[in-house]
N, C-alpha and C positions, 0 to 999 in steps of 0.2 A: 341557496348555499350549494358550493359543489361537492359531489364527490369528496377530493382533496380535503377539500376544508372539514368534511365532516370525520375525515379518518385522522386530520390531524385535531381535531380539536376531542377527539379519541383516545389521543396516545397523550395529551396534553392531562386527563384524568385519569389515566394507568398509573395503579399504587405505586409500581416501580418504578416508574419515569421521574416519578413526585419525590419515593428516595431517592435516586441516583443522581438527581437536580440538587438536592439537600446537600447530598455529600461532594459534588462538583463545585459548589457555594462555596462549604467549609474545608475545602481542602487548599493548603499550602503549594503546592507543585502536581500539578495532570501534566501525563503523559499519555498520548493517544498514539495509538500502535495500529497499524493497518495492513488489510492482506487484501488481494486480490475480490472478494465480496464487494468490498466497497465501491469497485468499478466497473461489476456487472453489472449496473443501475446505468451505467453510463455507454451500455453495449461492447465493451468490454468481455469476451468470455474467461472462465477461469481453466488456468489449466486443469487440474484436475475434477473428477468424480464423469457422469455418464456423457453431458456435454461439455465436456472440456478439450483443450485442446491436444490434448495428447493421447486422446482417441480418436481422432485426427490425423495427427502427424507423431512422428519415431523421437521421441525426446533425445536422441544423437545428436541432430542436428545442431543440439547447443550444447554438448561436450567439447572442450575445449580443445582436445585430443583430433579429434574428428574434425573439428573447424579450422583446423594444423596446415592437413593434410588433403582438406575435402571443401577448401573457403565458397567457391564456386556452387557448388552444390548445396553447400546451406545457406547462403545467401537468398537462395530461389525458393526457400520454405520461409527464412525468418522475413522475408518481406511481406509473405503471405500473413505470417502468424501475427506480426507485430505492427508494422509500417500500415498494411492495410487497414486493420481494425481504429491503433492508436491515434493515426494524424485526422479523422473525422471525430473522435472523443472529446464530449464535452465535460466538464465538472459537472457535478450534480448536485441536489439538495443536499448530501450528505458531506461531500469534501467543504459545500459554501458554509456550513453550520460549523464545520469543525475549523474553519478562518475565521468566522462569527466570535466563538470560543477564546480562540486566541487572541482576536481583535479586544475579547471581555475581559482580559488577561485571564481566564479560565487555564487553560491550555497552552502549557510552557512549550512545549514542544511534540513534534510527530515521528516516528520513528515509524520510516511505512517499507515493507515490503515488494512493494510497485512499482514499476519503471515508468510509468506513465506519462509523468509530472503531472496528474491533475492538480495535485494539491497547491501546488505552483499555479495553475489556472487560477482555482478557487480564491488566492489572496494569502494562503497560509506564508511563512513566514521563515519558520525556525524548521527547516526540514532533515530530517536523516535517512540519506538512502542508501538504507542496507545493502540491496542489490543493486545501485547504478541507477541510469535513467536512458530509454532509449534515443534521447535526441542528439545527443553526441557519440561521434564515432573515433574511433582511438585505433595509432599503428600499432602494431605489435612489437616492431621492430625498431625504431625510431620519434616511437612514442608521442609524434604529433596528433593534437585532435583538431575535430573538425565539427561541423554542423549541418548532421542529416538530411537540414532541407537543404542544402548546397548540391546536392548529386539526384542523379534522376532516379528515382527506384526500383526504373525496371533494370537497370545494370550493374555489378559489382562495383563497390566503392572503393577507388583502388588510391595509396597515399600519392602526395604528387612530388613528395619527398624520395621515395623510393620504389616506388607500384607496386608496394604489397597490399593484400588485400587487407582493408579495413575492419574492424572487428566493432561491433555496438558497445559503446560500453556501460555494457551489466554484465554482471557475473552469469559465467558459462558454470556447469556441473565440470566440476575439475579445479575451480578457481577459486581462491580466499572472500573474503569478504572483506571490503575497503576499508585498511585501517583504523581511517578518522571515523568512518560510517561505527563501525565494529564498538571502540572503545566510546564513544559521547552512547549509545544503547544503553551498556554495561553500566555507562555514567550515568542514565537517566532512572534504570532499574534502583538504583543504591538512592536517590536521592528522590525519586516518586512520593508520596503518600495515597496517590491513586494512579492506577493503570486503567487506562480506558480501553481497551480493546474492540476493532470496529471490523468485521468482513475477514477475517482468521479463523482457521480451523487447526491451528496449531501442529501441525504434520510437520514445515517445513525446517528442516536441521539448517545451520544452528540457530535460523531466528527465533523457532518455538522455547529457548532457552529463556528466553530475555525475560518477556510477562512472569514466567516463572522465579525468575532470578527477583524480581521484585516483589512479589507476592513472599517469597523467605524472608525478606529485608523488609515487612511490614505493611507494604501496599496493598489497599483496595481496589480487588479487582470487579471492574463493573462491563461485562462483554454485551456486546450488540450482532447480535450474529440471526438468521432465517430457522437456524435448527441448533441445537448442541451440537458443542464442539472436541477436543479433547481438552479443553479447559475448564467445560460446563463442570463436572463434578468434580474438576481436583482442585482449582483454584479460584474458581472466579464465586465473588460474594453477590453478586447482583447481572442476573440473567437477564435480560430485555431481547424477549425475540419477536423476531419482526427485520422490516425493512431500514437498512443505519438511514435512507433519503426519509425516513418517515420520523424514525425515534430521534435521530438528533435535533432537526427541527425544534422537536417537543420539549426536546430538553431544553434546547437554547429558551423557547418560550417560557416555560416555568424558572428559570435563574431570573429570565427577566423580570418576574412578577415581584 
């Protein structure tokens, strides 16, 4: 037996795995919520804490303000930060479990903070991207979009509509958050009975709203996170810490039994 096998058939006999599979069973509507963790598994770094990306690089760069006036110049970073990392990124155990879910009709829906698209990789289904997704680029000015793998990376992506420079589009610091993204979250909070919360550390305004906006409205919140998070002692009922490619798995396995 490997390795694997022995840490998943581990997490398979964790008291809390065993609840948190109970209550993913009997529960009417999961919504799984996701941060940036989830796709460290997947070489993916996050941006924040000691190796993140923004001790790295000057988070300006995606001010919206700044990318106005300055497209050229952050371009030459976000391809570093984004383009390089995301287009070798594969899904991993944790996004394939969480399509597993949904394929078990577990899991209505994902409401992920990630621009990745892994969850798209994985199989998932029903997705809400809060912030965007990097694979499409959008004019600023004339508002055609386009598809990132269309342009070469090492050169500003300029529209062919007007030669402005093209913008990624996910939300910049300075920028709303996408309507339709915004309002089904809200929708999902009100109408949960469980919050699954997977690789969030709840810092990030306004998504850190939302788990909590459900957790008022009755939901059980069950976080998968490496350490405590800001949610670990105000909100969430069922802590499972560890790795999400390791505990979902386990959970899938145990609903199955």
């Amino acid at each position: 037996m490997c390795v694997s096998q022995i840490i998943n058939n581990q997490q398979k006999m964790n008291p809390k795995i065993i609840q948190a599979a109970k209550l993913l069973s009997s529960s009417v509507h999961v919504t799984a919520f996701t941060g940036a963790g989830i796709s460290v598994e997947s070489g993916i770094p996050p941006f924040r804490g000691p190796k993140g990306l923004w001790s790295k690089y000057d988070p300006k760069i995606l001010d919206i303000e700044y990318f106005k006036t300055n497209g050229s110049d952050a371009w030459e970073a976000i391809n570093k930060l984004f383009y390089d990392f995301f287009t070798s990124a594969q899904a991993n155990a944790a996004h394939k479990a969480l399509a597993k879910l949904e394929e078990m009709g577990i899991v209505k829906s994902i409401i992920t903070q990630n621009i990745d698209n892994l969850h798209q990789e994985a199989g998932s289904k029903k997705i809400w991207e809060y912030h965007g997704n990097y694979r499409k680029l959008i004019c600023m000015k004339c508002k055609m979009e386009y598809e990132a793998k269309t342009f070469d990376p090492s050169e500003v992506p300029l529209c062919k509509n007007d030669n402005s420079i093209l913008k990624p589009d996910f939300v910049f610091f300075g920028e709303s958050i996408p309507e339709k993204a915004s309002a089904a979250s809200f929708h999902e909070a009100s109408v949960a009975d469980v919050f699954l919360l997977v690789g969030t550390t709840g810092e990030v305004m306004p998504a850190n709203l939302v788990p909590r906006l459900a957790k008022q409205n009755g939901a059980k919140i069950i976080e998968i996170n490496p350490e405590p998070s800001s949610y670990t002692n105000e909100i969430t009922d069922i802590f499972l810490e560890g790795r999400a490619g390791e505990i979902l798995p386990a959970l899938v396995e145990n609903i199955r039994q």
